[in-house]
Backbone as JSON Lines, residues from 0, in Angstrom:
{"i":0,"aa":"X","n":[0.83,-1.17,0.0],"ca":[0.0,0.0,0.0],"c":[0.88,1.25,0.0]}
{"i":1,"aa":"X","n":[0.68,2.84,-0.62],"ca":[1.09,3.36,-0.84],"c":[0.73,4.11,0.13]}
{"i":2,"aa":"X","n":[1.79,5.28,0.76],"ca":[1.38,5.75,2.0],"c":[0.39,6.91,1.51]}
{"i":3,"aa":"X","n":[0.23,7.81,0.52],"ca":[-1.01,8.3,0.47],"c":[-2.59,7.34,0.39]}
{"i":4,"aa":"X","n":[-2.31,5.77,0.39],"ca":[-3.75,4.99,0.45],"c":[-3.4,4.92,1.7]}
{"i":5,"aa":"X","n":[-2.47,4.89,2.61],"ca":[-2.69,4.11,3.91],"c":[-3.41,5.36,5.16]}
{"i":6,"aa":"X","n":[-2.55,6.51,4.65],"ca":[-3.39,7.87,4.89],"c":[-4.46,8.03,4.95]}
{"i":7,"aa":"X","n":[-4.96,8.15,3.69],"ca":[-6.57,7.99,3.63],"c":[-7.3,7.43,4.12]}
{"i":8,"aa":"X","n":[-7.03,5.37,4.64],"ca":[-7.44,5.03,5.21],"c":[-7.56,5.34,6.96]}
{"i":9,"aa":"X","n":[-6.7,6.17,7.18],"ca":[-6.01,6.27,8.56],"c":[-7.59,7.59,8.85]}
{"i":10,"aa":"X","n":[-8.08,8.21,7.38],"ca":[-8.35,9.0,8.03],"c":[-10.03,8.45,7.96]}
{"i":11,"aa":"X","n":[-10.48,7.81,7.05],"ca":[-11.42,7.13,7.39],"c":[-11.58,6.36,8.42]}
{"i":12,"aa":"X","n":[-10.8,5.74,9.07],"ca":[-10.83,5.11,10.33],"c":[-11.48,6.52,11.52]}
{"i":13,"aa":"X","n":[-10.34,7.31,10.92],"ca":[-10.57,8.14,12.42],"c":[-12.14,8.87,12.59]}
{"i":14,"aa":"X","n":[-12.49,9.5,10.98],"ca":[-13.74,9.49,11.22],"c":[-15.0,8.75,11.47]}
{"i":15,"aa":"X","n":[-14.97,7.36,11.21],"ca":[-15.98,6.02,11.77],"c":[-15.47,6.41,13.18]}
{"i":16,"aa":"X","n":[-14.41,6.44,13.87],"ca":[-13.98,6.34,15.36],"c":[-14.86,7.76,16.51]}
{"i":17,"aa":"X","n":[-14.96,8.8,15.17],"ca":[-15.13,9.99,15.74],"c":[-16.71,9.95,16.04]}
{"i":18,"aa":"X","n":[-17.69,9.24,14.65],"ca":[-18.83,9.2,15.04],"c":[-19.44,8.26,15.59]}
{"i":19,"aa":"X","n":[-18.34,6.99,16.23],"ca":[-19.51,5.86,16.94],"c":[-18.84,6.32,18.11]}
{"i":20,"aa":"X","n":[-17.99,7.36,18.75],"ca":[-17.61,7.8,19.96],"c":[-18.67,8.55,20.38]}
{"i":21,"aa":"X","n":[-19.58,9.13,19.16],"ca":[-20.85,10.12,19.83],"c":[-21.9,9.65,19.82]}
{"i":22,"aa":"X","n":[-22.1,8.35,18.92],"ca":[-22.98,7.39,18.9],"c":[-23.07,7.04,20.7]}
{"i":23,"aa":"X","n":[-22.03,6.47,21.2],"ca":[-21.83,5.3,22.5],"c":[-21.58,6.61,23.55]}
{"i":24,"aa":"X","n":[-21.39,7.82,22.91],"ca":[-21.68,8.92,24.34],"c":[-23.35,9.18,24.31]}
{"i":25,"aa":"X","n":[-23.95,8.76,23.74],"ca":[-25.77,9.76,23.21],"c":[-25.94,8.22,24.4]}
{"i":26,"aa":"X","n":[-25.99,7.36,23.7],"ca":[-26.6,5.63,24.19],"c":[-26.22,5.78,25.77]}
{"i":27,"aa":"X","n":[-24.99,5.92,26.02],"ca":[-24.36,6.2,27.5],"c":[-25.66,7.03,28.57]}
{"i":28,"aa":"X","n":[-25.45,7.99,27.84],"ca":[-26.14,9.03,28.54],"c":[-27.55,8.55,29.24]}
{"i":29,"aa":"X","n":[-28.22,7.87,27.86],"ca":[-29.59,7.69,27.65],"c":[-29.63,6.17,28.53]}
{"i":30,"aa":"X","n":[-28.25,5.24,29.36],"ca":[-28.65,4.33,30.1],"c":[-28.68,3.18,28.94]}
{"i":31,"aa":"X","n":[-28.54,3.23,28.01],"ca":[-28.18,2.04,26.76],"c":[-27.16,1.44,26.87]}
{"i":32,"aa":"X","n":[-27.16,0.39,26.58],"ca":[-26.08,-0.91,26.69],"c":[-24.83,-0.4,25.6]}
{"i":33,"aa":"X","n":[-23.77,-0.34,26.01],"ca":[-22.86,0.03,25.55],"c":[-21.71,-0.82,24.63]}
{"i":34,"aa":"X","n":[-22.19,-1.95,24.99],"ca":[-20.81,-3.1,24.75],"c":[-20.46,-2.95,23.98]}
{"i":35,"aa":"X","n":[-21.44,-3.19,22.75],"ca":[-21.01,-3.39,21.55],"c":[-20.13,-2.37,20.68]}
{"i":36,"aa":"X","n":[-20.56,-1.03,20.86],"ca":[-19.98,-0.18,21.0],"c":[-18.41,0.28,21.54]}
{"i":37,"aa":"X","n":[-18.3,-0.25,22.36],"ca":[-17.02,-0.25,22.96],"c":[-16.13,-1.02,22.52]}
{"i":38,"aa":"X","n":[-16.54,-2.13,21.58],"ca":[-16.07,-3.39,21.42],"c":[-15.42,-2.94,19.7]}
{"i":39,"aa":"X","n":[-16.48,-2.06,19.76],"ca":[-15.84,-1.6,17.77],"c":[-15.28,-0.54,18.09]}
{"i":40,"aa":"X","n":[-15.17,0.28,18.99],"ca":[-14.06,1.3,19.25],"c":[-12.61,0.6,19.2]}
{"i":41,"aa":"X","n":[-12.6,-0.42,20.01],"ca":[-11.39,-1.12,20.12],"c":[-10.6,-1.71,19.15]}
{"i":42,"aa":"X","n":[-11.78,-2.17,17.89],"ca":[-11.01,-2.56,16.43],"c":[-10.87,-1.62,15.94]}
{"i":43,"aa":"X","n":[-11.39,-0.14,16.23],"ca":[-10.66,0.68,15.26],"c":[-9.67,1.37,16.02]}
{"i":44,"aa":"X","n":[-9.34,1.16,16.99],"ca":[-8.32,2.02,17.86],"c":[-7.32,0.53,17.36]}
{"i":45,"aa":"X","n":[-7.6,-0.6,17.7],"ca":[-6.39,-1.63,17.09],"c":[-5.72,-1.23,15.18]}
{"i":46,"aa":"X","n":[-6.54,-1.52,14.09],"ca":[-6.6,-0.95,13.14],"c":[-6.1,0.77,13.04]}
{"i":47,"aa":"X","n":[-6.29,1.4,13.79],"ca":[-5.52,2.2,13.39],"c":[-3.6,2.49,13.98]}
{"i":48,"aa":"X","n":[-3.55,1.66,15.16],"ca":[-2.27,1.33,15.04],"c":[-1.48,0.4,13.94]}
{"i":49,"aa":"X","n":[-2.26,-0.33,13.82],"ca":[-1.39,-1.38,12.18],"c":[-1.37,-0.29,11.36]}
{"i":50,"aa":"X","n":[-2.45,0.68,11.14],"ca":[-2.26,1.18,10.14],"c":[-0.6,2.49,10.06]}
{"i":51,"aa":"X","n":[-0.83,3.09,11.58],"ca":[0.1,3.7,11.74],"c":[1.84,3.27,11.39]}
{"i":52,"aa":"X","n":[1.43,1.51,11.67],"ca":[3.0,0.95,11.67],"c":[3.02,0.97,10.27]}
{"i":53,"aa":"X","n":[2.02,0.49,9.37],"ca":[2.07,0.45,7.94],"c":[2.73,1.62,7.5]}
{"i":54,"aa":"X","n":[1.65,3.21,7.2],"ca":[2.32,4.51,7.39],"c":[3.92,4.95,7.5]}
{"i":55,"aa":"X","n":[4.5,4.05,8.87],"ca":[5.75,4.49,8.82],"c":[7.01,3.54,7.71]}
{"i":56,"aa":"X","n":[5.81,2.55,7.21],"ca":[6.9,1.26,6.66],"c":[6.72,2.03,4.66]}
{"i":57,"aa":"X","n":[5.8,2.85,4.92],"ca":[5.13,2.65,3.7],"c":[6.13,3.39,2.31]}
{"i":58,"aa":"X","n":[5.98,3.02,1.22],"ca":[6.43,3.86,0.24],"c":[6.41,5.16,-0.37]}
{"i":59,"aa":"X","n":[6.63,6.04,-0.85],"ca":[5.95,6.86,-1.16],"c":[5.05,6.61,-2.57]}
């Protein structure tokens, strides 16, 4: 992968990350079961470290 694709992806990650963080703060609030939520925060907080190591390995 080319580090401007791995970028891009880095930044799509971060925005899915940004809106199920306000998703699982609204649900929180409202006393809603959270798990699942928390549980896909964590693959994209994992995923975006691979992606970061990718990033630094990557080509131009």
């Amino acid at each position: 992968m080319k580090k401007a694709d791995v970028q891009a992806r880095i930044d799509e990650v971060k925005m899915d990350y940004i809106r199920i963080q306000g998703d699982l703060d609204k649900l929180e609030a409202n006393g809603g079961n959270v798990t699942m939520l928390e549980k896909t925060l964590s693959r994209y907080e994992e995923e975006l470290a691979e992606l970061r190591k990718q990033l630094d390995q990557a080509a131009e």
